[in-house]
C-alpha positions as CSV (number, residue, x, y, z in Angstrom):
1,X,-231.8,25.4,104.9
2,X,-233.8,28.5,103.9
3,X,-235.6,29.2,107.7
4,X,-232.2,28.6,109.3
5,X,-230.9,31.7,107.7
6,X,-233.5,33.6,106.7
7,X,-236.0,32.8,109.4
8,X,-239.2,35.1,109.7
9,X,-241.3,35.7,113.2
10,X,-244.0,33.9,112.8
11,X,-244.5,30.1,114.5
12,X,-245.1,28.2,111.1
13,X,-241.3,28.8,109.3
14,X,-240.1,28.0,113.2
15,X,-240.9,24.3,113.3
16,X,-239.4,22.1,111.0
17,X,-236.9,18.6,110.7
18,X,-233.4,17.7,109.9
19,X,-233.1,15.0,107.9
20,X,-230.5,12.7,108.4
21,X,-229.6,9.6,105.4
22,X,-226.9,7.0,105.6
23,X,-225.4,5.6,102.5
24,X,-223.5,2.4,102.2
25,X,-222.0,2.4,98.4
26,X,-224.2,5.2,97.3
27,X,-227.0,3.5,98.4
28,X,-229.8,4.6,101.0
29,X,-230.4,2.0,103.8
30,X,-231.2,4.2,107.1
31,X,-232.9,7.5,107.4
32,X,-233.7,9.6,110.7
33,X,-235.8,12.7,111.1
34,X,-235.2,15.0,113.8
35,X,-238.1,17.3,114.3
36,X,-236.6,20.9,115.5
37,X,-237.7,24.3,116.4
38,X,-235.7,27.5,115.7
39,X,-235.1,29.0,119.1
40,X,-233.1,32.0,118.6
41,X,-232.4,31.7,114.9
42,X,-230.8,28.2,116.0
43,X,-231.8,24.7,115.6
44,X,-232.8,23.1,118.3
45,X,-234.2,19.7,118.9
46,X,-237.8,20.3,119.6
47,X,-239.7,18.3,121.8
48,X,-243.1,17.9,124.0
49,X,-245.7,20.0,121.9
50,X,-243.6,21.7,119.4
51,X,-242.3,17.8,118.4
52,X,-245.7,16.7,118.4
53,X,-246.8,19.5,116.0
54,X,-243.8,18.9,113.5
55,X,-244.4,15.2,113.8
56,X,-248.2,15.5,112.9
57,X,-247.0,18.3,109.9
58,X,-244.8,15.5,108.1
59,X,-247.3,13.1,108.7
60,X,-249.8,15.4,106.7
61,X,-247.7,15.9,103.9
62,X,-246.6,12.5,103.7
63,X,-250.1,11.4,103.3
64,X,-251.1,13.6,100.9
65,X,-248.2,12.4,98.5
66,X,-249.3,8.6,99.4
67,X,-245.6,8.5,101.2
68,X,-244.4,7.3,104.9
């Protein structure tokens, strides 16, 4: 929540992902990631490069903490 409030001008804290978890008796059994961009301080869904680039992001920090 952090860069959607207190977002700085620089690319990096302007691509990031929602996160979105469903829960059937307190139990996880979906999740969805929806990579965004902040255009004008505001979410947006990001697509073409800037989805690319948050897509390849997660998928280098997943890897590095053995995680898909």
């Amino acid at each position: 929540m952090g860069n959607f409030i207190f977002d700085q001008n620089f690319n990096l804290t302007q691509l990031s992902f929602i996160l979105y978890v469903w829960l059937d008796e307190g139990e996880p059994y979906r999740a969805e990631i929806v990579p965004i961009y902040l255009k004008g301080y505001k979410p947006t869904p990001a697509v073409g490069l800037q989805k690319f680039y948050v897509t390849m992001r997660l998928s280098e920090l997943s890897a590095k903490r053995n995680t898909q």
